[in-house]
N, C-alpha and C positions, 0 to 999 in steps of 0.2 A: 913724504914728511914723516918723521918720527917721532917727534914732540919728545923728546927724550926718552921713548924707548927702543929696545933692541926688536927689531921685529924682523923674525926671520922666519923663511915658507919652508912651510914640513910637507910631506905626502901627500895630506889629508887637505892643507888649510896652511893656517898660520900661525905662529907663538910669539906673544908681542911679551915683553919686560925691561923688567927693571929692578934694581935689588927689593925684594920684599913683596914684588910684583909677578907674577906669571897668570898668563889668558892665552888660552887656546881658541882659535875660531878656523871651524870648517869653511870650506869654501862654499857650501851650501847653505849653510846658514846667511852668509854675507850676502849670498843671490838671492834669498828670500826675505831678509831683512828688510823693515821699515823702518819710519821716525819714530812708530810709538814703542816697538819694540828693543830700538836705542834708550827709551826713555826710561823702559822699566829697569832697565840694564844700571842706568844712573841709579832711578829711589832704591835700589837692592845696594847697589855701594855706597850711598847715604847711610840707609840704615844701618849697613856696618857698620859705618865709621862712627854711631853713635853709640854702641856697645863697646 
């Protein structure tokens, strides 16, 4: 699933977007990844979006 983004696997990991959008994720990030560190991922782009 892509939920409308482009998400295409680099070397390293992976580059998901969309216009205006670009995120990079290691593959090792992903295997060590949790909920809560999903979470802080979210209040970080909250708080963008409120500047």
């Amino acid at each position: 699933m892509s939920y409308g983004f482009e998400v295409k696997q680099t070397g390293q990991g992976y580059h998901v977007a969309k216009p205006g959008f670009d995120l990079m994720i290691s593959r090792e990030y992903l295997q060590a990844v949790d909920y809560t560190e999903l979470r802080k991922i979210e209040l970080v782009m909250r708080d963008l979006m409120k500047e």
